[in-house]
PDB file of N, CA, C and O in Angstrom:
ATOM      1  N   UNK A   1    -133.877-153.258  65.470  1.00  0.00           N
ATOM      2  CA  UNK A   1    -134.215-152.004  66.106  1.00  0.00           C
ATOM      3  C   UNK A   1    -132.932-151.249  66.400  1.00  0.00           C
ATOM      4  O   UNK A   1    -131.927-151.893  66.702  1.00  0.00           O
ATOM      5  N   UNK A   2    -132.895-149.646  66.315  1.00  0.00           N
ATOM      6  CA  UNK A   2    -132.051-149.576  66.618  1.00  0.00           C
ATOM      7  C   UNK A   2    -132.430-148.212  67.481  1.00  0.00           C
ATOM      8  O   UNK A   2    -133.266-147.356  67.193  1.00  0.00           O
ATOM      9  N   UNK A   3    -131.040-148.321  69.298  1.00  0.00           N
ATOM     10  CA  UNK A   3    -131.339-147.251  70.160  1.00  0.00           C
ATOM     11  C   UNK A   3    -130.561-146.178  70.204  1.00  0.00           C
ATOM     12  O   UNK A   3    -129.355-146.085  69.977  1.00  0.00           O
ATOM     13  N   UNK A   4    -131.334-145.379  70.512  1.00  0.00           N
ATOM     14  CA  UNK A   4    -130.900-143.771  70.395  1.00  0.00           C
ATOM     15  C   UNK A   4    -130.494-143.806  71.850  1.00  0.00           C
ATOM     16  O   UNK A   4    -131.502-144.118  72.484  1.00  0.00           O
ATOM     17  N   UNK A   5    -129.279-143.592  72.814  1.00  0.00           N
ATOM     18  CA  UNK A   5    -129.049-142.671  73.370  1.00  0.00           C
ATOM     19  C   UNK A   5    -127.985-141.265  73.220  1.00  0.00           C
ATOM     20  O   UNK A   5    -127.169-140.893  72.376  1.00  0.00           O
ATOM     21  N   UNK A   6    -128.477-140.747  74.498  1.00  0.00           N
ATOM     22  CA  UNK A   6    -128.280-139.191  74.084  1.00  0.00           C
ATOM     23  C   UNK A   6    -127.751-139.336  75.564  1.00  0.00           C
ATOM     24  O   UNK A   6    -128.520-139.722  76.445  1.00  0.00           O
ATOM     25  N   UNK A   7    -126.651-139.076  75.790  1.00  0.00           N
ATOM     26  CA  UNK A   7    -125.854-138.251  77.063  1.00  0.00           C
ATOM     27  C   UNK A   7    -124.923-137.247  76.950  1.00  0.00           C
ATOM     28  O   UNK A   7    -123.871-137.318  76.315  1.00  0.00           O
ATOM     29  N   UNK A   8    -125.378-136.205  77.649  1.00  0.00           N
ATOM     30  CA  UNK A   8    -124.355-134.740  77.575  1.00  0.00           C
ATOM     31  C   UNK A   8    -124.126-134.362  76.432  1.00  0.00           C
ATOM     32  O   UNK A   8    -124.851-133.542  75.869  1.00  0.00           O
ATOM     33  N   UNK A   9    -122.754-135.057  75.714  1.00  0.00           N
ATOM     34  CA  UNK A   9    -122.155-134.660  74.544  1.00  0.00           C
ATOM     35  C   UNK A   9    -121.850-136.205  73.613  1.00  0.00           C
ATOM     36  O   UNK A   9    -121.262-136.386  72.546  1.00  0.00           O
ATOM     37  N   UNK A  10    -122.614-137.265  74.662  1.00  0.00           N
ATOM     38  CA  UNK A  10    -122.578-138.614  73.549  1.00  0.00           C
ATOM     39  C   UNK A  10    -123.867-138.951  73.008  1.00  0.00           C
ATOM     40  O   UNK A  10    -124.825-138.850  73.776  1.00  0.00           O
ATOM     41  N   UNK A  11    -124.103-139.400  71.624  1.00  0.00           N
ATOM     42  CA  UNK A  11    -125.253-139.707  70.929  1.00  0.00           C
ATOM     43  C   UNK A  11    -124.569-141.117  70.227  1.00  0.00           C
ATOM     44  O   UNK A  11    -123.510-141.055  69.603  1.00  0.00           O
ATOM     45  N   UNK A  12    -125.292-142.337  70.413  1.00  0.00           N
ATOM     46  CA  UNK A  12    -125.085-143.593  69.933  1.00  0.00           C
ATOM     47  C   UNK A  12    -126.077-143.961  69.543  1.00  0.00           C
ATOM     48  O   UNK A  12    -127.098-143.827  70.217  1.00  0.00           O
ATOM     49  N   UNK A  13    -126.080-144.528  68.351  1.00  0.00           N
ATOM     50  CA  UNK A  13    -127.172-145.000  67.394  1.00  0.00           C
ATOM     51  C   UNK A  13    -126.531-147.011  67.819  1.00  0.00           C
ATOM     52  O   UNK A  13    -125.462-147.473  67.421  1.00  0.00           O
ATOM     53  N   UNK A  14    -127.568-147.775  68.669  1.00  0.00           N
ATOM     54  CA  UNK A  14    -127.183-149.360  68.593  1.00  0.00           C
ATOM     55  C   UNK A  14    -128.251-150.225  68.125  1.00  0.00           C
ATOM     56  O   UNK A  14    -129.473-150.080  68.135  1.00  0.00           O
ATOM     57  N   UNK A  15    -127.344-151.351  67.629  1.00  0.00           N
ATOM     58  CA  UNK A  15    -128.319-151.983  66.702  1.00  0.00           C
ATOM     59  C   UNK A  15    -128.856-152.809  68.090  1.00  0.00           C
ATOM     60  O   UNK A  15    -127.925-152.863  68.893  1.00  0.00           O
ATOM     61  N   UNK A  16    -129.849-153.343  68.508  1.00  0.00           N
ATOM     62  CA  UNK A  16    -130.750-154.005  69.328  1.00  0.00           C
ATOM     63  C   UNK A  16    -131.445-154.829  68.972  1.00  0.00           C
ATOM     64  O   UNK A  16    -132.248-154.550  68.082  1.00  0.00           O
ATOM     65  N   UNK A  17    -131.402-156.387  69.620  1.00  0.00           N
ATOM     66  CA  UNK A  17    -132.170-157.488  68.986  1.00  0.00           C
ATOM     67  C   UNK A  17    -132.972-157.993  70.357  1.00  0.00           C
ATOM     68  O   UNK A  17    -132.460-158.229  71.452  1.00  0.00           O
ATOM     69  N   UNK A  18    -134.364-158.091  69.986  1.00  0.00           N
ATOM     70  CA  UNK A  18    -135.322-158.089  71.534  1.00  0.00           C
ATOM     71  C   UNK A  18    -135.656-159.949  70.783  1.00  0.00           C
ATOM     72  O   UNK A  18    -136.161-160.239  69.698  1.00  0.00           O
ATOM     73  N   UNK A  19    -135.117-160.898  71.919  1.00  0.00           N
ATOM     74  CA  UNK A  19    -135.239-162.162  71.634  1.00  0.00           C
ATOM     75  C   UNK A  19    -136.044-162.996  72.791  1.00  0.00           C
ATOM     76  O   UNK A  19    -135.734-163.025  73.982  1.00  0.00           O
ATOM     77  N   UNK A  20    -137.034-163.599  72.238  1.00  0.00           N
ATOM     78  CA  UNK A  20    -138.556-164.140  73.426  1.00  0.00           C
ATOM     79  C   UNK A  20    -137.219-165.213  73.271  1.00  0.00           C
ATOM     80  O   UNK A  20    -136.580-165.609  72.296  1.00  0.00           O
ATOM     81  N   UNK A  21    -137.118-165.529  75.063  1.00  0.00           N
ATOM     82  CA  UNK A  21    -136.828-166.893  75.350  1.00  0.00           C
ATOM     83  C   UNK A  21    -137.527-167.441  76.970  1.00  0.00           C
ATOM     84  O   UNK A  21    -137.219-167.236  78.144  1.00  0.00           O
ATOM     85  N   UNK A  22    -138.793-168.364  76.142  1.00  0.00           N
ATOM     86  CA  UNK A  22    -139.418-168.646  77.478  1.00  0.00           C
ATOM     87  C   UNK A  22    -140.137-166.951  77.736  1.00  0.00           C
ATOM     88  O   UNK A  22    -140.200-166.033  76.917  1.00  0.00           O
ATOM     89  N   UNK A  23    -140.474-166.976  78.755  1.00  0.00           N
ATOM     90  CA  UNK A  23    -141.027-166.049  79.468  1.00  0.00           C
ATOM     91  C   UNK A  23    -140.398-164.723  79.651  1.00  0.00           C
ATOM     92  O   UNK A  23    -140.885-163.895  80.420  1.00  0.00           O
ATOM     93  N   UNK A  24    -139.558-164.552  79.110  1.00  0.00           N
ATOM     94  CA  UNK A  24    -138.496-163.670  79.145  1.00  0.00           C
ATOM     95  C   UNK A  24    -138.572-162.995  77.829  1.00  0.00           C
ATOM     96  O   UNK A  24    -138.957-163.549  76.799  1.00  0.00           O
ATOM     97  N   UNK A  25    -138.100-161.507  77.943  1.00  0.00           N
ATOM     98  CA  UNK A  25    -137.562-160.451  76.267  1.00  0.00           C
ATOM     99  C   UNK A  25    -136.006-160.579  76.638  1.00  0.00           C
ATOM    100  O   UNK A  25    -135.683-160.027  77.690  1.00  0.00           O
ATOM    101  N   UNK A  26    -135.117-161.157  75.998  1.00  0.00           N
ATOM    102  CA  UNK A  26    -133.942-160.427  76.145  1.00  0.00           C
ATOM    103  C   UNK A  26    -133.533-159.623  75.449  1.00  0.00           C
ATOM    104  O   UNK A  26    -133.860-159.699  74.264  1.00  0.00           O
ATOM    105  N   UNK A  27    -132.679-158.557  75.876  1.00  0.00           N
ATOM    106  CA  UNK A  27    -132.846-157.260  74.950  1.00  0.00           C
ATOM    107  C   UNK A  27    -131.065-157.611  74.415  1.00  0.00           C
ATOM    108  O   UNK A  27    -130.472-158.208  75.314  1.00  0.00           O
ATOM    109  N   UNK A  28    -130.484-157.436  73.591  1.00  0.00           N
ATOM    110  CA  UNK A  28    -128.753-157.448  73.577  1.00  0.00           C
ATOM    111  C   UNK A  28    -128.509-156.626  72.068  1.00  0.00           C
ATOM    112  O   UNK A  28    -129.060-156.633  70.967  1.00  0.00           O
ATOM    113  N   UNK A  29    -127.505-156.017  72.617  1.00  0.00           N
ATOM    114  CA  UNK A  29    -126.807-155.700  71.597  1.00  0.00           C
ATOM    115  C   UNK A  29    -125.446-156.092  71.100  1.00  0.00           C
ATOM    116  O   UNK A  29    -124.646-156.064  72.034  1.00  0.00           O
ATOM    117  N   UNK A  30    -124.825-156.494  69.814  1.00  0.00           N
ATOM    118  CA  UNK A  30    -123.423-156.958  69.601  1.00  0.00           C
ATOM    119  C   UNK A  30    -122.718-155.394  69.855  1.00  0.00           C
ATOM    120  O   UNK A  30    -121.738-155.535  70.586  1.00  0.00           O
ATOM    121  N   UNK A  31    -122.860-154.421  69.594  1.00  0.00           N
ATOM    122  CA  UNK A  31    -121.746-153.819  69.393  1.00  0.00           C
ATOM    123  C   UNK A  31    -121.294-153.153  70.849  1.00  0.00           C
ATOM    124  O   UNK A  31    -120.217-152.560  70.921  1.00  0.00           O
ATOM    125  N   UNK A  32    -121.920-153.243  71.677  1.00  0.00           N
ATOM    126  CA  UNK A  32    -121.785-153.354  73.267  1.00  0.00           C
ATOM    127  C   UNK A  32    -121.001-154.557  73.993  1.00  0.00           C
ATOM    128  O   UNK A  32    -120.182-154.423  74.903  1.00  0.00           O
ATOM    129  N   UNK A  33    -121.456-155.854  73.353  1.00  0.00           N
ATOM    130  CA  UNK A  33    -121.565-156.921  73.904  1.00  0.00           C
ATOM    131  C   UNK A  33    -122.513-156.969  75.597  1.00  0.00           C
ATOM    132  O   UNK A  33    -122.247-157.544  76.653  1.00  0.00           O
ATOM    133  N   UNK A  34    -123.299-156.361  75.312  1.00  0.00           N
ATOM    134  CA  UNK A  34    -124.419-156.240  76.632  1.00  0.00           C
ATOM    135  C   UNK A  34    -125.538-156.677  76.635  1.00  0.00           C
ATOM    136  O   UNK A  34    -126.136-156.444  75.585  1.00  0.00           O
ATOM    137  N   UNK A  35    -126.156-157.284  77.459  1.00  0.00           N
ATOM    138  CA  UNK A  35    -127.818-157.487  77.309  1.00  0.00           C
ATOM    139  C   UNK A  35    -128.523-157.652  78.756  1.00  0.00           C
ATOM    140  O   UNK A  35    -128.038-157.816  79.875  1.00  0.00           O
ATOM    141  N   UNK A  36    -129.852-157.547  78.300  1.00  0.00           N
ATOM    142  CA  UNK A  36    -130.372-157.940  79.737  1.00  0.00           C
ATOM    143  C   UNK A  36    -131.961-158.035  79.514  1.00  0.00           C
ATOM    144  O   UNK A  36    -132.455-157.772  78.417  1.00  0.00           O
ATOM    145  N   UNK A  37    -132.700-158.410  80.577  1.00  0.00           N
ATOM    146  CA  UNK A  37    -133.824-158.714  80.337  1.00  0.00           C
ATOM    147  C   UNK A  37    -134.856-158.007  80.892  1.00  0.00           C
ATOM    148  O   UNK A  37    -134.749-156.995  81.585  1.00  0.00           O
ATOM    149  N   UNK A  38    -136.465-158.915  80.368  1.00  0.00           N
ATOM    150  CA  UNK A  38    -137.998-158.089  80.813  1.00  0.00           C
ATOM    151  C   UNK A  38    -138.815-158.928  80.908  1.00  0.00           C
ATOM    152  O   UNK A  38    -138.466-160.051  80.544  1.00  0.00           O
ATOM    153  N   UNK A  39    -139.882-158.792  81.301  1.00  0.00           N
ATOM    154  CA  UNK A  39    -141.027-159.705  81.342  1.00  0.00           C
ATOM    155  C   UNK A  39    -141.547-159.513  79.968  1.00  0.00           C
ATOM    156  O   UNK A  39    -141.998-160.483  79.359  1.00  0.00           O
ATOM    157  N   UNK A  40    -141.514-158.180  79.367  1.00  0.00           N
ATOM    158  CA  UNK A  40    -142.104-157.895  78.371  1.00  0.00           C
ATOM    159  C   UNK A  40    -140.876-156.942  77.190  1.00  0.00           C
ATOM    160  O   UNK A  40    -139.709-156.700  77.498  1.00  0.00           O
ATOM    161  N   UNK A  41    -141.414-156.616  76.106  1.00  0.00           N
ATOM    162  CA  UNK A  41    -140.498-155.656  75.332  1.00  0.00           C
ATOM    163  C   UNK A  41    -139.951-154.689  75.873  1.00  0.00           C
ATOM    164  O   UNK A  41    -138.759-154.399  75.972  1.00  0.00           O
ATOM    165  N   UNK A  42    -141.305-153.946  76.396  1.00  0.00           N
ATOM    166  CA  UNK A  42    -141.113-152.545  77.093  1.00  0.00           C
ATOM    167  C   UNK A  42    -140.517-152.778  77.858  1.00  0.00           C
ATOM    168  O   UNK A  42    -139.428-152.208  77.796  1.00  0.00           O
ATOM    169  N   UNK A  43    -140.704-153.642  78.993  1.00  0.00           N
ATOM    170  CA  UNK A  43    -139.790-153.873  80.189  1.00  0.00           C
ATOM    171  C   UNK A  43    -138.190-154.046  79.814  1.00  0.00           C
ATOM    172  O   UNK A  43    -137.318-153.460  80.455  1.00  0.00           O
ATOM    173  N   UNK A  44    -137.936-154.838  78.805  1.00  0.00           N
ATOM    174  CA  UNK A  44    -136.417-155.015  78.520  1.00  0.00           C
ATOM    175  C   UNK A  44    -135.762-153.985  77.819  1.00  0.00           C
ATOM    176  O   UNK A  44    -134.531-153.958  77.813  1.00  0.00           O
ATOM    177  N   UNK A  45    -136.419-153.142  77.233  1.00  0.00           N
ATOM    178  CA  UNK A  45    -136.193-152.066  76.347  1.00  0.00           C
ATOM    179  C   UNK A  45    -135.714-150.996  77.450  1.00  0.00           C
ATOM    180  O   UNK A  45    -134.664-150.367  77.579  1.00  0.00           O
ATOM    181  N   UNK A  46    -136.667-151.033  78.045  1.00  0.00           N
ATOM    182  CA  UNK A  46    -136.413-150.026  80.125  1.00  0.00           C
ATOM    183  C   UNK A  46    -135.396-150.236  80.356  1.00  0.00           C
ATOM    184  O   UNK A  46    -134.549-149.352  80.232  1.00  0.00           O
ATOM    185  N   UNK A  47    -135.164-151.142  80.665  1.00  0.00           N
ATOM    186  CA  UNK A  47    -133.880-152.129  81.526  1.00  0.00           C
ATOM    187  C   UNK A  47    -132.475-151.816  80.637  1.00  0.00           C
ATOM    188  O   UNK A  47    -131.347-151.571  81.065  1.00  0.00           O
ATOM    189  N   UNK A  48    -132.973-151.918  79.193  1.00  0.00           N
ATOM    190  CA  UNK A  48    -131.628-151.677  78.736  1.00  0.00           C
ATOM    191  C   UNK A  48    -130.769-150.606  78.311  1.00  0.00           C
ATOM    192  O   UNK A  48    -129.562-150.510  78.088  1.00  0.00           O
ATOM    193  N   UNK A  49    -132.628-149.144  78.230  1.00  0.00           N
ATOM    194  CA  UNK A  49    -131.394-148.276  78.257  1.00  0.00           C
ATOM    195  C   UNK A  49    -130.910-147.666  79.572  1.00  0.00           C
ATOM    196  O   UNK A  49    -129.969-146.879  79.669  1.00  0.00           O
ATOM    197  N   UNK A  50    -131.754-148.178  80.684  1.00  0.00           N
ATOM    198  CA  UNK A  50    -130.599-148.114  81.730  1.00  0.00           C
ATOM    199  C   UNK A  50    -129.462-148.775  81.921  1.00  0.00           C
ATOM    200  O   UNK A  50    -128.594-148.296  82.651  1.00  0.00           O
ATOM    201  N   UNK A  51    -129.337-149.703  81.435  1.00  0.00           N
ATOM    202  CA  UNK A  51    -128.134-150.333  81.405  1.00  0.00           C
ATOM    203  C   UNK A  51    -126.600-149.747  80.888  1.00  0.00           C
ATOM    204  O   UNK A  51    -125.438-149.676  81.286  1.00  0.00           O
ATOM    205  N   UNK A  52    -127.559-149.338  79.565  1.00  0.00           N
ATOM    206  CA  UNK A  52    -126.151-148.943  78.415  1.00  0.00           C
ATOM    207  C   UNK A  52    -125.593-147.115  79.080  1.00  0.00           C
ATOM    208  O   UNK A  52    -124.527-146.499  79.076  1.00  0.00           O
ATOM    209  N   UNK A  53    -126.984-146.830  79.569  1.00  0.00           N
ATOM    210  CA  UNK A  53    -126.370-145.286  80.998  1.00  0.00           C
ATOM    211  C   UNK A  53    -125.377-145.499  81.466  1.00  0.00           C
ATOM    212  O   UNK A  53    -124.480-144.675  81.284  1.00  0.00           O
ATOM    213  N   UNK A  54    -125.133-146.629  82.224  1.00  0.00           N
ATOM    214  CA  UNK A  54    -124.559-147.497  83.449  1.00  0.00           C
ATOM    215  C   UNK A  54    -123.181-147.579  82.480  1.00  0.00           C
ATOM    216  O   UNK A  54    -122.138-146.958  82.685  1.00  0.00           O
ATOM    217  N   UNK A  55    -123.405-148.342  81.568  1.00  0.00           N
ATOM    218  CA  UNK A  55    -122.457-148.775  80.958  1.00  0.00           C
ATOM    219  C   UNK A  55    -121.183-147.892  80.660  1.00  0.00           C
ATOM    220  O   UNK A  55    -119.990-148.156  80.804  1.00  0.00           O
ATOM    221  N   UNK A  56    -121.904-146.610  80.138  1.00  0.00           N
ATOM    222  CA  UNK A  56    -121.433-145.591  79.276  1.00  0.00           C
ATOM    223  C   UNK A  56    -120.592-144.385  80.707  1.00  0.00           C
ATOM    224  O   UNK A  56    -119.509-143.818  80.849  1.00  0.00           O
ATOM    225  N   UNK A  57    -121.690-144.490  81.373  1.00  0.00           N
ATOM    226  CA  UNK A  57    -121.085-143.656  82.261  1.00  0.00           C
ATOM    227  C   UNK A  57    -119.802-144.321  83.324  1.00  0.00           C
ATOM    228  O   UNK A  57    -119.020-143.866  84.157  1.00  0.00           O
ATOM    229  N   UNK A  58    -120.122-145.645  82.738  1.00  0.00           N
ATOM    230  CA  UNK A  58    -118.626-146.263  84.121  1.00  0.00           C
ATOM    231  C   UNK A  58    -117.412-145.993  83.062  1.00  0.00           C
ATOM    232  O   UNK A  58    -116.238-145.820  83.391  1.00  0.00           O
ATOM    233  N   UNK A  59    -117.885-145.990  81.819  1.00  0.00           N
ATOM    234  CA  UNK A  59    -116.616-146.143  81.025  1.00  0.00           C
ATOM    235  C   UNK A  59    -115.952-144.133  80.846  1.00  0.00           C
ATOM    236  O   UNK A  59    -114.788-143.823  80.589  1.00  0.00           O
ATOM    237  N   UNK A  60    -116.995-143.247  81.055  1.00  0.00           N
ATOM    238  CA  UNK A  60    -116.536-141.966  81.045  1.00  0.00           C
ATOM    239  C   UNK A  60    -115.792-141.302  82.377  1.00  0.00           C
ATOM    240  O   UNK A  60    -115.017-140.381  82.632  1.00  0.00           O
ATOM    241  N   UNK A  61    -116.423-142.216  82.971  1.00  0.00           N
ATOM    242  CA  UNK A  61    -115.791-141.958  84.927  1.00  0.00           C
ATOM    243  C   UNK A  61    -114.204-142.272  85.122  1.00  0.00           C
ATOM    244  O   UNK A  61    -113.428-141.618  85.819  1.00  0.00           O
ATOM    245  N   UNK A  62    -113.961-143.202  84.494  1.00  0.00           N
ATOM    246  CA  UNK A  62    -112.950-144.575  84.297  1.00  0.00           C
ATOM    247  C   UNK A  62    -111.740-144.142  83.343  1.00  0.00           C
ATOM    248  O   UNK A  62    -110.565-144.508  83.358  1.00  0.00           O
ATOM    249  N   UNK A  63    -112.553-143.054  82.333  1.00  0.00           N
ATOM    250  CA  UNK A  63    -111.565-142.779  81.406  1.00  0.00           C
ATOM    251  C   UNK A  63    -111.346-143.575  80.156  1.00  0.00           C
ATOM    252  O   UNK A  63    -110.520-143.178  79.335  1.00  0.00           O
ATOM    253  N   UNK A  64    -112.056-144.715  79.951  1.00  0.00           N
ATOM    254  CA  UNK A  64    -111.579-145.274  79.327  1.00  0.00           C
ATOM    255  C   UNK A  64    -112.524-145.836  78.136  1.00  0.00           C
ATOM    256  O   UNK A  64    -112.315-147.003  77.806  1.00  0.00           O
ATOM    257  N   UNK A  65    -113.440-145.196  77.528  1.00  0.00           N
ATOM    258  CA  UNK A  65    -114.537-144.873  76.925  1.00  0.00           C
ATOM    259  C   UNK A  65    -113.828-145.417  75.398  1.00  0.00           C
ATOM    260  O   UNK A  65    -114.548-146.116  74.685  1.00  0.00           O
ATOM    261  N   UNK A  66    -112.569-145.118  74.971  1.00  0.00           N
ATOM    262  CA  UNK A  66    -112.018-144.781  73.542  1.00  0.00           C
ATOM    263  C   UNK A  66    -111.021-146.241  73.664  1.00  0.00           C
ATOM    264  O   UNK A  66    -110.569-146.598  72.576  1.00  0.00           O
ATOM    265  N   UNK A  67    -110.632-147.120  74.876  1.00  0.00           N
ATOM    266  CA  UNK A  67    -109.915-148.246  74.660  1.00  0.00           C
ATOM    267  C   UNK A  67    -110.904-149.596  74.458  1.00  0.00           C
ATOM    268  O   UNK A  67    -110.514-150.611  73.880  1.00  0.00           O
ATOM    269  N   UNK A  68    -112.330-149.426  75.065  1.00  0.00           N
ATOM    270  CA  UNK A  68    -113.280-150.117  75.508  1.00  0.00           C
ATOM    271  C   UNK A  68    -114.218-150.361  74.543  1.00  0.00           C
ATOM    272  O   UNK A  68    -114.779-151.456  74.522  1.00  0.00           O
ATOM    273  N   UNK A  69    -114.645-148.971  73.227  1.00  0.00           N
ATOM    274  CA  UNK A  69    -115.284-148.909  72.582  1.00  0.00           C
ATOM    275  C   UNK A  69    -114.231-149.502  71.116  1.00  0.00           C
ATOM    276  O   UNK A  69    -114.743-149.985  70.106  1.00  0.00           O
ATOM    277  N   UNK A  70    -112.518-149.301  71.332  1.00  0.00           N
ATOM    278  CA  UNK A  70    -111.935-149.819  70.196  1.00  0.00           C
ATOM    279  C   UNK A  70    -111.997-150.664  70.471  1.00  0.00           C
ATOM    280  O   UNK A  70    -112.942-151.056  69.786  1.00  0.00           O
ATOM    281  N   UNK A  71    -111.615-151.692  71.210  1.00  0.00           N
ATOM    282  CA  UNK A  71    -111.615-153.066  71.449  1.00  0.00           C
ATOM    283  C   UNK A  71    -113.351-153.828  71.028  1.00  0.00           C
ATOM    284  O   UNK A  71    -113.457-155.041  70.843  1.00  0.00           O
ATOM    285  N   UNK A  72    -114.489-152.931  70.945  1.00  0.00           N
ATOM    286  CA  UNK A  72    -115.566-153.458  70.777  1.00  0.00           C
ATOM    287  C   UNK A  72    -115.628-153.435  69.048  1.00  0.00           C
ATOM    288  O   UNK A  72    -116.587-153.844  68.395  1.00  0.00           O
ATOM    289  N   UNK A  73    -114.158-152.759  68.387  1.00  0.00           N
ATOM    290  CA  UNK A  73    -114.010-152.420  67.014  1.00  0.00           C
ATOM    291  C   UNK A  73    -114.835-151.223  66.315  1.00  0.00           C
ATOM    292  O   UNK A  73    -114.933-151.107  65.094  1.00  0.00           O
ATOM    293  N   UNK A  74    -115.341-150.461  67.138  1.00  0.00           N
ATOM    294  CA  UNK A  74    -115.333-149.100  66.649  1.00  0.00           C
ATOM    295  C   UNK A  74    -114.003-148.113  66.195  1.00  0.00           C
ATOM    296  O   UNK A  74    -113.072-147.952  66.983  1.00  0.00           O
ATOM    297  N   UNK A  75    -114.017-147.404  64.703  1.00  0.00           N
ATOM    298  CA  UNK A  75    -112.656-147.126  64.937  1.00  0.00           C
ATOM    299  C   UNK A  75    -112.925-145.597  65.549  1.00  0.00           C
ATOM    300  O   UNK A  75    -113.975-144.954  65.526  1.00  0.00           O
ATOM    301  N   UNK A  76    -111.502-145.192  66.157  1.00  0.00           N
ATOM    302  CA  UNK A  76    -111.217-143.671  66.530  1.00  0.00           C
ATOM    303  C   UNK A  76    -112.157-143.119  65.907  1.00  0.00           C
ATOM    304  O   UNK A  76    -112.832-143.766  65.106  1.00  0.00           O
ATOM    305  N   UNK A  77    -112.397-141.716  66.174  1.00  0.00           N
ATOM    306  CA  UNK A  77    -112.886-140.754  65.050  1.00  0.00           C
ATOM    307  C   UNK A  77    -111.358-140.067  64.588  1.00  0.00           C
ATOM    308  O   UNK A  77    -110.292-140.007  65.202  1.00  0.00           O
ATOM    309  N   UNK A  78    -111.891-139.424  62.784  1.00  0.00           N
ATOM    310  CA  UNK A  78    -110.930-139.247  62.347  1.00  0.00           C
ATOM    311  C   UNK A  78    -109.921-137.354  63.405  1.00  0.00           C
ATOM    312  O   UNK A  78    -108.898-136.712  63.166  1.00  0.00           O
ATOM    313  N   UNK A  79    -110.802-137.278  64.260  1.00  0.00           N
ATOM    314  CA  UNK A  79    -110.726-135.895  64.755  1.00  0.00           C
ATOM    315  C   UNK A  79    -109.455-136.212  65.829  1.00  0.00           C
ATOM    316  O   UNK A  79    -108.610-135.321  65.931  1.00  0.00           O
ATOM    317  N   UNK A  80    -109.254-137.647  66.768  1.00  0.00           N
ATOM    318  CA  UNK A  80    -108.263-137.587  67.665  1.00  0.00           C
ATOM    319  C   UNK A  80    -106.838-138.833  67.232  1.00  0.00           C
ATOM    320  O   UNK A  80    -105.844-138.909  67.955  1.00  0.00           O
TER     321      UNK A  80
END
């Protein structure tokens, strides 16, 4: 699966793998290195794109959006 968010002036396309363990959806993505869980799909799917909000916005607050996302091996864009 893959999630669409959309903030302000960021749009990220992530690949998302929803994995039943036990009673649980865990939702994770590699190119984040993030995950988290639900009782159900929907529920973890909820959960996670609040998460990657969270995520995205500590790293734009912080400044540090372009050291955080290279280190996750995204490269630069060719623009900076």
């Amino acid at each position: 699966m893959i999630y669409c968010l959309h903030m302000a002036q960021l749009d990220i396309d992530l690949p998302v793998a929803f994995i039943q363990e036990g009673d649980q959806v865990i939702a994770y993505t590699p190119a984040l290195d993030i995950s988290t869980f639900g009782r159900t799909e929907d529920e973890a799917k909820a959960r996670f794109g609040e998460l990657v909000q969270i995520f995205m916005k500590d790293l734009i607050e912080s400044d540090t959006v372009d050291a955080v996302l290279s280190e996750l091996g995204r490269p630069r864009d060719a623009q900076n």
